[in-house]
Every structure is written in C-alpha cells, then in structure tokens.
C-alpha positions as CSV (number, residue, x, y, z in Angstrom):
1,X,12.0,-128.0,-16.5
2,X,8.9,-128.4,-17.3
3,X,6.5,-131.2,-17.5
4,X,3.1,-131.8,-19.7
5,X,0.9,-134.9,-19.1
6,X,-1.3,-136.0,-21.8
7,X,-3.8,-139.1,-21.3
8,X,-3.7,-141.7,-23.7
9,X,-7.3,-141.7,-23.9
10,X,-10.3,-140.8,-25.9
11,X,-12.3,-137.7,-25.1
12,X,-13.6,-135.9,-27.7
13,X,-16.4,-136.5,-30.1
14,X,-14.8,-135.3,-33.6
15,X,-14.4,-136.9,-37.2
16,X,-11.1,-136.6,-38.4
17,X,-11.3,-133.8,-41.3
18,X,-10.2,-134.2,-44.9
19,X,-9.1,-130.7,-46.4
20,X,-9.2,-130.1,-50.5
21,X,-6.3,-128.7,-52.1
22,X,-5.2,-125.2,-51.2
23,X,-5.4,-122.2,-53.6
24,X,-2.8,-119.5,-53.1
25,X,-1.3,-116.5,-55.1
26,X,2.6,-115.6,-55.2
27,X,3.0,-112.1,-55.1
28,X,6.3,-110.3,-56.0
29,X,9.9,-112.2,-55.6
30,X,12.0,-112.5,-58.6
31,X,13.2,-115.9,-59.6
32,X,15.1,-115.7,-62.2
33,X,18.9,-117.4,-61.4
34,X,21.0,-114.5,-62.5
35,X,19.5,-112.2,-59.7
36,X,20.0,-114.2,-56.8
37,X,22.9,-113.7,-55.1
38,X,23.4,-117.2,-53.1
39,X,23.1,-120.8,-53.8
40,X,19.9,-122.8,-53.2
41,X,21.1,-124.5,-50.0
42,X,19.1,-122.7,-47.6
43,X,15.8,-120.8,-47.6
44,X,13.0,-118.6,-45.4
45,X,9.5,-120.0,-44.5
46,X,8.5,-116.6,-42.8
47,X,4.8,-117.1,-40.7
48,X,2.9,-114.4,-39.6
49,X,1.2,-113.7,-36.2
50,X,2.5,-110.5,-34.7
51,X,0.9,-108.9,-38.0
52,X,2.9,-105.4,-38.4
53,X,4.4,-104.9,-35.3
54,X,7.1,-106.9,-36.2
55,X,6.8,-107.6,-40.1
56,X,8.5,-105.3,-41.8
57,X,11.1,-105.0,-39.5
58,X,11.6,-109.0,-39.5
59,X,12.3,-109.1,-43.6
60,X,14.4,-106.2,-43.2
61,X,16.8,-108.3,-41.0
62,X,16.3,-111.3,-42.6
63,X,17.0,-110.4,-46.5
64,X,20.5,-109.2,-45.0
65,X,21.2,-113.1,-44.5
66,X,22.6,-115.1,-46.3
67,X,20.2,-117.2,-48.4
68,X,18.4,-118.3,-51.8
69,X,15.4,-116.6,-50.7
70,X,12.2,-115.8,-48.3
71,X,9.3,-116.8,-48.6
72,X,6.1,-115.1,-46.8
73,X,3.1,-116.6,-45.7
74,X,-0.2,-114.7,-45.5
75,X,-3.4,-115.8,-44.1
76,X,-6.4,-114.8,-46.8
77,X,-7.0,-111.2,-44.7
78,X,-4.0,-110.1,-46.3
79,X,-4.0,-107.6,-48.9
80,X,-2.7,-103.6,-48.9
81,X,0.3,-104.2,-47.0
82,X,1.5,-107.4,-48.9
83,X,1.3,-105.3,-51.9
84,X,2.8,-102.3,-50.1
85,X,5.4,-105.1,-49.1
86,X,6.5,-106.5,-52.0
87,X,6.9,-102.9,-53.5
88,X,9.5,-102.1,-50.5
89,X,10.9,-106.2,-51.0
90,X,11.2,-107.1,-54.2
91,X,12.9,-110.1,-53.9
92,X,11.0,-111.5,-51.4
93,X,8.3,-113.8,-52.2
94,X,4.7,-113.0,-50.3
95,X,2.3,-116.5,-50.6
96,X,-1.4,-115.2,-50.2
97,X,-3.2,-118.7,-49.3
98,X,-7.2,-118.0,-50.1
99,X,-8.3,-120.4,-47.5
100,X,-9.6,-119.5,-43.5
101,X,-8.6,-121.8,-40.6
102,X,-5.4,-123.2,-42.6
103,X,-3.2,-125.0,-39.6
104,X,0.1,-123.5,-39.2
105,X,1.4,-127.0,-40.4
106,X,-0.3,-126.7,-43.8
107,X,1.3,-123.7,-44.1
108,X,4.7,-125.1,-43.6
109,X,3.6,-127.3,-46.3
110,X,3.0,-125.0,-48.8
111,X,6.2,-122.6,-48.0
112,X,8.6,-126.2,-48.1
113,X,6.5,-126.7,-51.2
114,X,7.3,-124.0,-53.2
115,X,11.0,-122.8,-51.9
116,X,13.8,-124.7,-54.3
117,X,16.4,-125.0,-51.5
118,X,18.0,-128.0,-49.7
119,X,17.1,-126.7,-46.7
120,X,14.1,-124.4,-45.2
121,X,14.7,-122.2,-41.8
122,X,10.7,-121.7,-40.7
123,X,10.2,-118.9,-37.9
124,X,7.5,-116.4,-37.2
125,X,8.1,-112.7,-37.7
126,X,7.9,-111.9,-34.2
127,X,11.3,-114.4,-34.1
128,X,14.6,-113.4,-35.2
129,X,17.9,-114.9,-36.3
130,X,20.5,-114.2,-32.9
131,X,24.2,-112.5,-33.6
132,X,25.8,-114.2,-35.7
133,X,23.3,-114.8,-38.2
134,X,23.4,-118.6,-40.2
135,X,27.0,-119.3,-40.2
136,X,29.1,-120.9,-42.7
137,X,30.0,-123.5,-39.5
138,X,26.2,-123.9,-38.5
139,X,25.6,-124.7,-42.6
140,X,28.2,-127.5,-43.0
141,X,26.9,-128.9,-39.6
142,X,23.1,-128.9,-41.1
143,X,24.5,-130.2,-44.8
144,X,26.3,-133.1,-43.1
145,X,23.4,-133.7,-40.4
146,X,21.1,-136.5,-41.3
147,X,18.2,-135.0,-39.1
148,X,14.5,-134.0,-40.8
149,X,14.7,-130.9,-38.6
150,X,17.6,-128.9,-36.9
151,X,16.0,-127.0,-33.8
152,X,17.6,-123.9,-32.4
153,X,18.3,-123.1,-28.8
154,X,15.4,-120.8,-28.8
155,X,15.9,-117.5,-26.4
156,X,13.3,-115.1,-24.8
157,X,13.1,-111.6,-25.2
158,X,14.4,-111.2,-21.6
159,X,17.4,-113.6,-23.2
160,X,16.6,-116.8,-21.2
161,X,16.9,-120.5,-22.7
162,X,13.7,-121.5,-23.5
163,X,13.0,-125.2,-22.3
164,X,12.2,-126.2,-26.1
165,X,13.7,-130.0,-25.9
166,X,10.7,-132.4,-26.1
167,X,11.7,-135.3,-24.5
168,X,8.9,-138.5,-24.6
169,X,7.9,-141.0,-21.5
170,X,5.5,-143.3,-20.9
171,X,4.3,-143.6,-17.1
172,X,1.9,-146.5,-16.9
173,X,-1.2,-145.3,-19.2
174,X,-0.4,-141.8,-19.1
175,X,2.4,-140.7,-22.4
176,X,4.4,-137.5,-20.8
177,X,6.0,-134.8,-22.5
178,X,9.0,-132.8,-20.4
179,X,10.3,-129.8,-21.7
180,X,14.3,-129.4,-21.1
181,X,17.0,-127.0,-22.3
182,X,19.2,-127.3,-25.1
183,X,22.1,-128.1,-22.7
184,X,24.8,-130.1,-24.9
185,X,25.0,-129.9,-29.0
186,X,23.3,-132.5,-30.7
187,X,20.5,-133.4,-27.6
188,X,17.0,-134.9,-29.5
189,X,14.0,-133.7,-29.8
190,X,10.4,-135.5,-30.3
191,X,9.4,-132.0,-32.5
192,X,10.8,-129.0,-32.9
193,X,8.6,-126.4,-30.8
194,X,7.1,-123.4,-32.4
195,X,7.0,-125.6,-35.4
196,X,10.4,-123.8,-35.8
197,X,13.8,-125.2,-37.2
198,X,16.0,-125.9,-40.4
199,X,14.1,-128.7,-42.5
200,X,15.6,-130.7,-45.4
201,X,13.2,-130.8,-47.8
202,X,14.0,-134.3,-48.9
203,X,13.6,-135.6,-45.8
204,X,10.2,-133.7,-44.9
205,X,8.6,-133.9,-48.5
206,X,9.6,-138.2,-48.2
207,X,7.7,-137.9,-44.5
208,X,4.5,-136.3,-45.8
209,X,5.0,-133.0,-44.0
210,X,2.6,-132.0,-41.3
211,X,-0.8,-133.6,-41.7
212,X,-3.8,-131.0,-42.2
213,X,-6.4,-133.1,-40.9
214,X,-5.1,-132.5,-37.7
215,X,-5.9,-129.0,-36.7
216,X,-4.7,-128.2,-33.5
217,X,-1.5,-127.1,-33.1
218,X,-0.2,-129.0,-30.3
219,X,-1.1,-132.6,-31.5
220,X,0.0,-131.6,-35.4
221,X,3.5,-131.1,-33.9
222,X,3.3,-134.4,-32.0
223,X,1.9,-136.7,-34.6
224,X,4.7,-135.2,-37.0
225,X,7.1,-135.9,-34.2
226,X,6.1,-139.1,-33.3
227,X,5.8,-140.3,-37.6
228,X,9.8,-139.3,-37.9
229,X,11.1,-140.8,-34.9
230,X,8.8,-144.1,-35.7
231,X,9.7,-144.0,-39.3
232,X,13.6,-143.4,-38.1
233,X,13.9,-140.0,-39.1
234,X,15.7,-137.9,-36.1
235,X,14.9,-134.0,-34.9
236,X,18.1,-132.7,-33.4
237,X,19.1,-129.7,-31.5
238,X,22.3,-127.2,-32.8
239,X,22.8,-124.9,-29.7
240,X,25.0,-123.0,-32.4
241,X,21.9,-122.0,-34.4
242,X,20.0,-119.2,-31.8
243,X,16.8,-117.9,-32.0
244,X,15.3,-115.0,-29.6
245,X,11.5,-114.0,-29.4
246,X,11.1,-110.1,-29.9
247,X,7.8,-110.9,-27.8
248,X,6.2,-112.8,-25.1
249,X,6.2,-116.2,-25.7
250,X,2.6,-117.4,-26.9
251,X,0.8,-120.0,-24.8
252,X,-0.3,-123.1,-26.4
253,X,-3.4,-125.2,-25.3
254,X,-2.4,-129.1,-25.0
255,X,-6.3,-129.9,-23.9
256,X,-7.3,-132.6,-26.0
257,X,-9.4,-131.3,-29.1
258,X,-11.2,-132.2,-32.7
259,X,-7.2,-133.5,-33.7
260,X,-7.0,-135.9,-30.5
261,X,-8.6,-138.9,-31.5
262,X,-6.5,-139.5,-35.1
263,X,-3.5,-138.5,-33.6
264,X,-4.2,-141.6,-31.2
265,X,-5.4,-143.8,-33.8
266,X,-2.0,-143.5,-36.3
267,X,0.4,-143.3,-33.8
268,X,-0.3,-144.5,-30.1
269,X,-2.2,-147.6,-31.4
270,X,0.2,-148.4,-34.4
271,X,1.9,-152.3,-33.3
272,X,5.5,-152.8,-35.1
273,X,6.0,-156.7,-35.1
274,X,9.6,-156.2,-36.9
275,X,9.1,-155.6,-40.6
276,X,5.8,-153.8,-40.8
277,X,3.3,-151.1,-38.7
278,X,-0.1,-152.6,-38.4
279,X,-3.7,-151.1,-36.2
280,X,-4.5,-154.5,-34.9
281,X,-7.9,-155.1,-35.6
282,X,-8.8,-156.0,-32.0
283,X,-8.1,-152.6,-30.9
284,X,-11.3,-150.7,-32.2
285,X,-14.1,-152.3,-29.0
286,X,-12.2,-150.2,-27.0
287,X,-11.5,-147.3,-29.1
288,X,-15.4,-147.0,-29.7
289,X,-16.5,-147.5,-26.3
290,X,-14.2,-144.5,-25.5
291,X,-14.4,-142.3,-28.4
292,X,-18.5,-141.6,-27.4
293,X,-19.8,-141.7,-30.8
294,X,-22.0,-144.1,-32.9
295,X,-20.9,-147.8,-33.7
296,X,-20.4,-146.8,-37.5
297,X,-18.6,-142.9,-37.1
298,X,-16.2,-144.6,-34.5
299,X,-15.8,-147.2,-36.8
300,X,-15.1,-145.1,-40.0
301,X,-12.6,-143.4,-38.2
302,X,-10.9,-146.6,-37.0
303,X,-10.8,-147.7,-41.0
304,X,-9.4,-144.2,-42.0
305,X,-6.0,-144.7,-39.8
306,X,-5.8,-148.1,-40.6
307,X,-6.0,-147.8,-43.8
308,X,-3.5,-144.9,-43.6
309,X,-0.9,-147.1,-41.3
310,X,-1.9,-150.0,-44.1
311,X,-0.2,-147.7,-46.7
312,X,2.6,-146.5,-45.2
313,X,3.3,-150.0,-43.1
314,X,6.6,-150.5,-44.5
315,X,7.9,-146.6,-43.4
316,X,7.6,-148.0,-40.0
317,X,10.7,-148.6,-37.2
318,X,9.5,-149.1,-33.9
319,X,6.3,-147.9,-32.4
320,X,5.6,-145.3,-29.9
321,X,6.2,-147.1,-26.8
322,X,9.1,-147.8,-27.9
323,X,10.4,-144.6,-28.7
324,X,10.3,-143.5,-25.0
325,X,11.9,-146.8,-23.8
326,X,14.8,-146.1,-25.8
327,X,14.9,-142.6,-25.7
328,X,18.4,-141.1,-24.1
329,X,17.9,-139.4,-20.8
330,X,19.9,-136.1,-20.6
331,X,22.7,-136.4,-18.1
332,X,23.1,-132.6,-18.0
C-alpha cells in the first residue's frame, strides 16, 4: 500500500493558464461504415511515450482487437514514421496535434473528441491489453455500468498488481491519497491512474473532460477525479479488464506546481449547502495571504474559479470533504 500526502495549502506563485483551441491533422484511417468490421461501441485512444520501442508493435496487437477503431496521438515532433505508419496501418487513424507542452489530459480530449464510439479504452503504447483481450463478458459489464471511467487492474512487466486504487482521506488539514490494489470487482477509485481506463463518452464529454489549464499531470487527474465524484459521477474498478506495462513503471512528481493553486480553488474550497456549489466569498483573505502574489493576481484568480464553480453550481453533489467521509474503506 502505498500512501501520498498532499497539503491543502498554497505554495506556488502561478496564474492559472487559459489555452486557445488546438490545431491538429488526421492522417490515414478509413472511415467509411462499410469497411469497419465492428460496431461503434468501443474504441482506442492510443498515447505515445515510449516513442518506437514499443509503437509499432502496440498497433499491431491492438488492431487484432476487437473494436470500431484506434486512434493515435502524436505530439507535433511527429512526422516520417506517422507517415511510414499509416502506410503499414491503414485503418488506424494517426492525430498529429501542432501544439508543444499539450497535457496528456488535452490529449485525451481530443482522441474522446474525435472517436464515434460509446466507449473509449485510453492506454499508452508501452501498455498492452492482458490475455484475453476485451471480452464480450467485460463489454456487457462496461455497457450496463453507470461509471465515467472503468479502470483496469493494471500489472507490471514483472506481473505484479499495481496499487492503482486511489482511495481519498482527509487527516486534519492535510487531504491523503493511498494507493491500494484492485482486490474485489467493482472497488472505487478517486481517478483512474495513468489517465488510463474505458470512458463513456457521454459521461466524460457532459463532465468537461480533463481541464487544460491545469498542466501537471498529477493534479489534472485529481481535479478530474474529484469534479466526477462531486458532481456524482463514479470511477470504478473491473479486475476482469487487465492491463500489463511492457516497461518500468514511470514515476510521477506529486510536488505541488503551476496547476496547484486552481485545483485548490475549484475543488478543495468549493461549499455545497444542499442544492448548489458555491466559493464563499470569505474564503479569498486567506487564499491571498497564502498564494504569495499581489492583492489583484490573487484576486483574479479567486474570480476565475468562482466564476467557473458559479457556472457549473448546479452539477454539484457534495463537496470534497465530503467525499472522503463517505468514502467506503476496503475490507480486503
């Protein structure tokens, strides 16, 4: 098991950043109905990082499945070996996104954006589908599951469980993260890790996706965790649906960065009074004294989430305290 502590707090001295829209170019894949050979239930959000160690050998495996289609994602340094790609896979769909320092989240965005199915599987290419592949069983769980986001039980190359359940607690002014196994079917979990899992599109497009103002990795998977569970959306585990890493696992940083403060601002300082989310007003003397910066950048960040918490007020279930108070300890 493993534990990560995070502050509640304000450290760093950072404006939240507003992105434009993202241009990108779709290179190969053939759409047209009569050549695909499965229904749209299920597509691939395929990420890149192990570049082409493991690339072509991950589409390989992965057109075998059985689904509507896969989608590629390539960072803006991509260019002779998409093309060399989409020669070799023809039906695969390569996403050239003509934009540096894109988070992995807006990514995510864009792939759920553009594939037509129900449902999305996201992995990395140095990630692949376990024995067994997506089963007609694990499908029917998925289509009758009422989840944003099924999570695998993820394995490591060695073939050990990875601790990838997120459970949530508060302790005193300090929110902590745990890490547990998948141990029983069904277990929750505050995000899914690796930003990987079976989304439903619905479901994710009605949440807002990730949010690309916030950068770092770590708090772009928490604030999209902690927005489903306080909007009532749940992330749930299928230890049926296995994942294994064909490399080390990569390390994450959780230090507080530019994406701390407005994670803080739209989701540890949100109040639910019953019927509506609200940033009480009352809260920004202390949020300036800690955030370090001048009376009016503290202050135009303070407006920007609650105007942003304003908008979405009636999304809201509970707040983030109380998701950890209600939050079912694992007996196992």
């Amino acid at each position: 098991m493993r534990s990560i502590r995070i502050y509640v707090g304000i450290v760093m001295n950072t404006t939240p950043i507003t992105i434009d829209k993202v241009n990108y170019t779709v290179v190969g894949g053939k759409r047209e109905p009569s050549l695909r050979r499965h229904s749209p239930l299920i597509s691939i959000v395929l990420l890149s990082r192990a570049g082409r160690v493991f690339k072509a050998e991950a589409l390989s495996v992965l057109s075998k499945l059985n689904v509507y289609e896969i989608i590629s994602i390539e960072g803006e340094g991509a260019g002779w070996d998409v093309e060399a790609l989409s020669v070799r896979f023809s039906e695969i769909r390569f996403v050239r996104i003509h934009k540096k320092n894109i988070t992995e989240g807006e990514k995510i965005n864009i792939g759920i954006e553009e594939s037509q199915a129900r449902f999305i599987l996201v992995l990395y290419d140095d990630m692949s589908v376990a024995s067994g592949g997506i089963s007609e069983r694990l499908l029917e769980r998925i289509t009758g599951s009422e989840a944003v986001c099924t999570v695998p039980l993820i394995q490591s190359r060695k073939q050990s469980t990875v601790p990838t359940i997120m459970s949530p607690a508060f302790m005193r002014n300090t929110l902590k993260i745990v890490q547990l196994p998948p141990a029983v079917d069904g277990m929750d979990s505050l995000f899914p890790f690796d930003f990987c899992g079976i989304y439903n599109r619905e479901l994710f497009t009605q949440l807002g996706g990730f949010d690309k103002r916030i950068t770092g990795k770590w708090w772009q998977k928490l604030d999209f965790g902690f927005r489903a569970h306080m909007w009532g959306e749940k992330i749930q585990c299928s230890t049926s649906f296995r994942i294994k890493y064909l490399d080390e696992i990569p390390e994450e940083s959780i230090t507080p960065d530019q994406s701390y403060r407005f994670f803080y601002l739209k989701n540890l300082t949100v109040r639910f009074d019953g019927d509506t989310g609200s940033i009480p007003a009352g809260r920004f003397p202390a949020y300036h004294l800690k955030s370090g910066e001048s009376f009016f950048t503290s202050l135009k960040e303070f407006r920007e989430a609650r105007e942003w918490v304003e908008n979405n007020k009636y999304r809201f279930r509970m707040e983030a305290r109380s998701i950890t108070e209600i939050w079912e300890a694992p007996e196992h």
